[in-house]
C-alpha positions in Angstrom: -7.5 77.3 -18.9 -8.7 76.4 -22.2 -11.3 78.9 -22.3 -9.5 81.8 -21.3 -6.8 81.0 -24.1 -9.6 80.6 -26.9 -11.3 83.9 -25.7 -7.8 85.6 -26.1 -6.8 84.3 -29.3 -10.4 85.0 -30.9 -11.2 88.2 -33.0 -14.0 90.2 -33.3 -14.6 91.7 -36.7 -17.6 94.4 -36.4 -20.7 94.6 -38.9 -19.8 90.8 -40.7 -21.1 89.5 -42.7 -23.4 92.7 -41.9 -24.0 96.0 -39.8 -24.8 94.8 -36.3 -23.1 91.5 -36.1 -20.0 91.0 -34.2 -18.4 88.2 -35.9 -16.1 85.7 -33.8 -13.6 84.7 -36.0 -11.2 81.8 -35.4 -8.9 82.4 -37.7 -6.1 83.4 -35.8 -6.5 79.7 -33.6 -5.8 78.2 -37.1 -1.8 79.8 -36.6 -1.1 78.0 -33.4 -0.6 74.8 -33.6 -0.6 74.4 -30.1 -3.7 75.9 -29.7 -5.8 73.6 -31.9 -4.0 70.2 -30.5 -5.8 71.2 -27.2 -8.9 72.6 -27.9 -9.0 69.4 -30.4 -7.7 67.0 -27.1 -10.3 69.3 -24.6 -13.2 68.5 -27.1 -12.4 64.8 -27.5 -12.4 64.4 -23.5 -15.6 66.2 -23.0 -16.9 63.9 -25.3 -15.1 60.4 -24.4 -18.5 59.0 -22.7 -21.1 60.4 -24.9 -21.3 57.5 -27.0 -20.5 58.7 -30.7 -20.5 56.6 -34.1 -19.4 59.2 -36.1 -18.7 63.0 -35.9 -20.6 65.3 -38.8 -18.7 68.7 -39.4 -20.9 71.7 -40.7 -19.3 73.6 -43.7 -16.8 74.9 -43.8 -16.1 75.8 -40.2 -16.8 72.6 -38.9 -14.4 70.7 -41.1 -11.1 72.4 -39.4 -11.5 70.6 -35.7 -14.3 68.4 -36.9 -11.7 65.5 -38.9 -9.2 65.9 -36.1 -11.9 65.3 -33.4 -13.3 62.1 -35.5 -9.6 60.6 -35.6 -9.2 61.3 -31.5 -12.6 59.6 -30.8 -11.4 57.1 -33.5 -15.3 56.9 -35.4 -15.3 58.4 -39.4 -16.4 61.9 -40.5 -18.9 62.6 -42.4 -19.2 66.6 -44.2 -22.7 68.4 -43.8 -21.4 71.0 -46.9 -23.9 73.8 -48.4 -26.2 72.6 -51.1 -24.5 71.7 -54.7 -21.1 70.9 -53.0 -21.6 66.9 -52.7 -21.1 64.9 -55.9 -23.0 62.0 -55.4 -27.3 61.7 -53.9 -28.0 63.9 -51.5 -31.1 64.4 -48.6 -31.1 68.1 -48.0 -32.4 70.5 -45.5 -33.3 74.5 -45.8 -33.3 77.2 -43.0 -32.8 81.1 -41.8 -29.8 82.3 -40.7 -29.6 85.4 -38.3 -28.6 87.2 -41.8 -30.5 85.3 -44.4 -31.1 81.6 -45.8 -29.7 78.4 -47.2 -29.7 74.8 -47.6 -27.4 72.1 -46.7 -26.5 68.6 -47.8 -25.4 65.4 -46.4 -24.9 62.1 -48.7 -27.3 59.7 -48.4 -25.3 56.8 -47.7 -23.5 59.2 -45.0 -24.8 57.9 -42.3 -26.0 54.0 -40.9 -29.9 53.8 -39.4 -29.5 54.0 -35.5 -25.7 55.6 -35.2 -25.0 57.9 -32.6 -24.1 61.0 -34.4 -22.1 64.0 -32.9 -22.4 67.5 -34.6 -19.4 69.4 -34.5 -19.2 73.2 -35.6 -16.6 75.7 -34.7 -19.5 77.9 -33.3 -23.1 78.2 -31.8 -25.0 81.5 -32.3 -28.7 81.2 -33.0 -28.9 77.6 -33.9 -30.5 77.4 -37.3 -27.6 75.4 -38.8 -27.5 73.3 -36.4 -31.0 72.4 -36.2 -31.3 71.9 -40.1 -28.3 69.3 -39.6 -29.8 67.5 -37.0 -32.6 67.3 -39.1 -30.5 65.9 -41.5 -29.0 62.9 -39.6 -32.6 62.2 -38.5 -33.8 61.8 -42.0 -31.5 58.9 -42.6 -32.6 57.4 -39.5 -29.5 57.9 -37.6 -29.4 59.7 -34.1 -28.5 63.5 -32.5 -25.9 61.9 -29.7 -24.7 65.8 -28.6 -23.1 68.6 -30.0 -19.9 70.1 -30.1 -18.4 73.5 -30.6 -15.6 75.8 -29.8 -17.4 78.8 -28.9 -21.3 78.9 -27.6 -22.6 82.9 -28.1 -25.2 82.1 -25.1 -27.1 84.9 -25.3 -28.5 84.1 -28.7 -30.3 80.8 -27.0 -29.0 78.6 -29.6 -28.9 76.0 -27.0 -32.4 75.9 -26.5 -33.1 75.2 -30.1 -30.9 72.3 -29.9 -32.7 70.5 -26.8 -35.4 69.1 -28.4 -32.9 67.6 -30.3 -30.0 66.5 -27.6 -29.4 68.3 -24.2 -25.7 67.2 -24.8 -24.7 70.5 -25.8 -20.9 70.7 -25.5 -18.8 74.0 -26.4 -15.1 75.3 -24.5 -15.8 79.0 -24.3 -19.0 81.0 -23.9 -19.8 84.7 -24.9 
């Protein structure tokens, strides 16, 4: 099982990026190959009737399954990066973290008015990023079509910051 492979692959790394978190790193995923071709093929066939235009990956973690994912649902990718990274105009949205704040970017030409956009992030914790992104692909007049992640830390409710948003919350392991 898929979830079972993730949860034993995945390390914790204590007090990152400070005391009190338990960070869930991925990292070691990224060294089998195997691996990352079936949580990439296990995301894509969650995913094959949600209706998606295009897949936007969160920075940076979103980017490693995120261009892989877009290719097996054959729709582009589009990168939501941290603020100052994209070249050209920019819409941009600020929020907290669990362990501080920022602001994030998306071009403006990113996205068409009415796509069906899927967020993709290697992670759900509390939500905040993924909220300010959703924000972002509303503000070009494109649409939420559901979520994806790796790993979903339910007990931080980040899903229930994303339902006002889109109920189709996807994720393949859950803490």
């Amino acid at each position: 099982m898929i979830e079972s492979k993730i949860k034993s692959t995945v390390r914790d790394v204590n007090d990152f990026p400070k005391a009190g978190i338990v960070f869930k790193d991925i990292t070691p995923i990224l060294k089998d190959p195997q691996l990352c071709m079936e949580i990439t093929k296990a995301l894509a066939e969650q995913l094959k009737d949600v209706g998606i235009d295009v897949v936007a990956g969160i920075e940076s973690r979103g980017f490693l399954f995120g261009p892989t994912l877009a290719q097996l649902l054959n729709v582009p990718f589009v990168p939501i990066r941290k603020a100052g990274k994209l070249p050209y105009k920019t819409v941009k949205q600020s929020y907290d973290l669990e362990y501080g704040t920022a602001t994030i970017e998306l071009h403006e030409d990113a996205l068409i008015a009415g796509q069906k956009v899927l967020i993709h992030d290697d992670l759900l914790a509390t939500g905040g990023t993924v909220v300010a992104a959703s924000k972002l692909v509303m503000q070009l007049g494109a649409e939420v079509a559901g979520y994806s992640f790796i790993i979903a830390l339910d007990f931080l409710n980040g899903r229930v910051r994303l339902a006002p948003y889109n109920t189709q919350i996807f994720s393949l392991a859950s803490y």
